[in-house]
N, C-alpha and C positions, 0 to 999 in steps of 0.2 A: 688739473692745473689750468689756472686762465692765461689763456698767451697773451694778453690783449697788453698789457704792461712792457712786455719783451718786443711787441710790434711797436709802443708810441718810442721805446727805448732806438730801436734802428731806425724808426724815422729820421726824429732826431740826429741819429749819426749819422744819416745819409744825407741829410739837408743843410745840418752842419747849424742848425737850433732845435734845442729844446722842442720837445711838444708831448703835450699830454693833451688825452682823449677828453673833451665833453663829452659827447654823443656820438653814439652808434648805431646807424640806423640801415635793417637788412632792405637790402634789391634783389627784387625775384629775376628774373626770366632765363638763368642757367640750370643746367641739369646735371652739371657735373662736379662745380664748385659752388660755395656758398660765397654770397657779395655782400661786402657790410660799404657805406658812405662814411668816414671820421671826421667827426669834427672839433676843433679845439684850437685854441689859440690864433684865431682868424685864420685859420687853415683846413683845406677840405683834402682826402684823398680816399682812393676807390680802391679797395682791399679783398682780397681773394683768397679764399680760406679752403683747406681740403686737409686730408692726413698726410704725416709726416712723408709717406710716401711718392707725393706729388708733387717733393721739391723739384726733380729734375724737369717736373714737367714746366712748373714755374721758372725754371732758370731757362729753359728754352723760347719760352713767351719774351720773356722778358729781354733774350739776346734778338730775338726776330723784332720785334717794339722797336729794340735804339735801330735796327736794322733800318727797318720801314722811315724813321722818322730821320735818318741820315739820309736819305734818297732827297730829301725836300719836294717829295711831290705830292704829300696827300697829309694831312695831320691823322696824329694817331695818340694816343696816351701814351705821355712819356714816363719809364721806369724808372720807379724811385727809389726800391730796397725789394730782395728778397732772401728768404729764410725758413727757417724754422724754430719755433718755439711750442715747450712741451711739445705735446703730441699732435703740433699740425704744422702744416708747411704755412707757406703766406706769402703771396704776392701784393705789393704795395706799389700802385699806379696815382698818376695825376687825376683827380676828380675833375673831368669834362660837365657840365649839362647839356645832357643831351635834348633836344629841343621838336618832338614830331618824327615823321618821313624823311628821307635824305631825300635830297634835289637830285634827280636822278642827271639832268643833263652838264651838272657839276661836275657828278661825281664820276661820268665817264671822262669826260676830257681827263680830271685829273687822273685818273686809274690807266689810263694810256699811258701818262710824262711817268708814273711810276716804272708802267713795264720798260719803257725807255731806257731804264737802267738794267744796266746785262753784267752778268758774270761771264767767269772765264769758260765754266764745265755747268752743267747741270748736275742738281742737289744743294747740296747745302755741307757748311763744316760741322755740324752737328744731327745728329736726329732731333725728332720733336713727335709730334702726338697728332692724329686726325682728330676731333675728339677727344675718345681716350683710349685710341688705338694708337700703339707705335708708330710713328712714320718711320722709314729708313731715309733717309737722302744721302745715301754712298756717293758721291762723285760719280759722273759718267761725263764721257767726251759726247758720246753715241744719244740721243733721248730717243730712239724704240728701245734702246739696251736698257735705258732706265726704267720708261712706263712699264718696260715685259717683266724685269727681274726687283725692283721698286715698288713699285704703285699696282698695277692689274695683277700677276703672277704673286703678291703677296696677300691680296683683298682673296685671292679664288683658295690657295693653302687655308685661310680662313674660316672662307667658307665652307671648305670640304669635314672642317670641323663641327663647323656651328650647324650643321644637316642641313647645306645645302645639296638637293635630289644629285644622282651620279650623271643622271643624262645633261643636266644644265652645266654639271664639273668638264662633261665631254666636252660640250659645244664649246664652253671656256676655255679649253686647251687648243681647241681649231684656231678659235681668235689669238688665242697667245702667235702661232704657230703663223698668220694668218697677218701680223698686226704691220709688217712693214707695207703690207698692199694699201692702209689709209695716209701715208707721206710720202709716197713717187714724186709729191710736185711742190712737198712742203717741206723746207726747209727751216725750223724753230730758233730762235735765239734762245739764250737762257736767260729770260728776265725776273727778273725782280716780282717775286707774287707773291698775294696774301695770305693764297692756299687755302680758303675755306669761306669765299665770300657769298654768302647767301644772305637775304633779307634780314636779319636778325643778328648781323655783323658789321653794321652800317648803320650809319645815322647821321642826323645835324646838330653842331655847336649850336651855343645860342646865337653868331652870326649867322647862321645857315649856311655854315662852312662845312662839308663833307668830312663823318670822320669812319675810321672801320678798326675794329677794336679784333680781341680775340685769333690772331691769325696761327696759320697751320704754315711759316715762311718754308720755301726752297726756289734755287733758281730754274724755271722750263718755261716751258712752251705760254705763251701770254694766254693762248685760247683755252687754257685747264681755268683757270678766272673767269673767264666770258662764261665759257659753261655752267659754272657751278651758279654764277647768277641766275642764268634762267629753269634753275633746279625747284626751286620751291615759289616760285611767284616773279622774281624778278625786281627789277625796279623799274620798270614800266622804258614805253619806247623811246622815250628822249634821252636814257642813258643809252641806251645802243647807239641810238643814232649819232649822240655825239662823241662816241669813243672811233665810233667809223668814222666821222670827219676829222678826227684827231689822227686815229691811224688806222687805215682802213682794212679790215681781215682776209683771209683767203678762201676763195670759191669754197673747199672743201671742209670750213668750216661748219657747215649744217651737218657735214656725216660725221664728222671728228669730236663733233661736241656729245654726241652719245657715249663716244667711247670713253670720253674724258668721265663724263657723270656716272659710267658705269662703277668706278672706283669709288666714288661717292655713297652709291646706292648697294652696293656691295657690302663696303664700312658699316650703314646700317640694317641690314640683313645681319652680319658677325655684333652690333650692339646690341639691338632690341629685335632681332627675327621678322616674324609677322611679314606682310605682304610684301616686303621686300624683297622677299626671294621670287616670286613671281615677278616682279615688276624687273627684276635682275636679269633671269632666263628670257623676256620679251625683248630687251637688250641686246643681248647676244644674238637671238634670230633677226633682230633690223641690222644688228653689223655684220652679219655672217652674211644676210642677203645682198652688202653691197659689194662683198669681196668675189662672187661669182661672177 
């Protein structure tokens, strides 16, 4: 069955005119959902396709999207419909062009005025997906009670599945056990985050306005963000620098941000294996050595 008819039908309801599809044209660089561009009726939008079973995951994107873009601090694709037709789900967003590298010293200031905005508790009213791992975000007042029984203590049950070795499960349990020693002297608010912002989540409008698309939303700690930046490349030193003149981090952020990525690197150890799990167990020995 083509859903393609049943997606221009809910655009149209969403938008509140008609629209039927010209052209359909796929964009690579996901690995977990397929991305079509639609075009028709002088109107573009950016469409995310997967099986029927990936509604919820779309409806969770799509409530963290108006989330993030109700903040006013950062643009992001605004959501337009989502669904399912036949046998696939669909996500229907605002088609951006994206234009080159994000401006890195843009996109810190703004990524600071996001975290600016804080909730009440940390988590979030909904779960959502790292990837396309479950996140939980249960409510906590507490954020060690979150990262330990949430985010680290769910990544390591994971991996004790996905064969990660038993000595690296041990050393992971010291850290659980271990984990209120890295915030004696930090106190987190619960802001507003993207929750999965790596190089490949971020980009420039055609003004060269910073946009980051794809997020994994809950309310914690600002520095779970900072980290995952400098996870896979970064956006080089003028975003740090000006997220620190915006608002500037605390001492213990060069040891905190390990433990943060550890969840990250974790995630993919439990997705795709491979050296991840070495790279995971080296982790835990740089945390373990700074709680002695």
């Amino acid at each position: 069955m083509d859903p393609w008819n049943d997606i221009a039908q809910a655009i149209g309801e969403a938008t509140g005119k008609p629209f039927s599809i010209a052209s359909k044209s796929p964009i690579g660089g996901g690995c977990i959902n397929r991305a079509y561009r639609l075009s028709g009726d002088g109107r573009e939008f950016f469409v995310k396709v997967n099986r029927a079973f990936g509604l919820e995951m779309f409806q969770a994107e799509a409530e963290a999207l108006g989330e993030l873009a109700a903040a006013a601090a950062m643009r992001v694709p605004l959501p337009v419909t989502v669904g399912v037709a036949g046998p696939s789900a669909y996500l229907v967003l605002e088609y951006i062009p994206l234009v080159g590298r994000v401006d890195g010293a843009a996109l810190g200031t703004e990524l600071a005025a996001l975290h600016r905005v804080t909730g009440t508790r940390f988590g979030w009213h909904r779960d959502n997906t790292i990837g396309s791992t479950p996140q939980v975000n249960t409510p906590e007042n507490d954020w060690v009670a979150f990262w330990q029984q949430h985010r680290l203590g769910v990544q390591l049950d994971l991996a004790g599945r996905s064969g990660l070795g038993p000595r690296a499960l041990e050393k992971g349990a010291r850290l659980m056990e271990g984990l209120a020693g890295f915030f004696t002297d930090h106190r987190p608010q619960p802001s507003l985050l993207h929750g999965d912002l790596w190089g490949g989540n971020a980009a420039s409008d055609d003004h060269g306005r910073p946009v980051i698309f794809d997020p994994a939303t809950y309310y914690g700690d600002r520095e779970t963000d900072l980290a995952m930046t400098e996870l896979f490349g970064g956006f080089g030193g003028a975003f740090l620098r000006a997220y620190q003149d915006a608002w500037p981090l605390d001492a213990g952020y060069r040891t905190r941000k390990t433990l943060y990525n550890l969840y990250h690197i974790l995630n993919h150890f439990n997705l795709f294996g491979g050296g991840y799990g070495a790279q995971a167990d080296a982790m835990i020995d740089r945390l373990l050595a700074e709680l002695r």
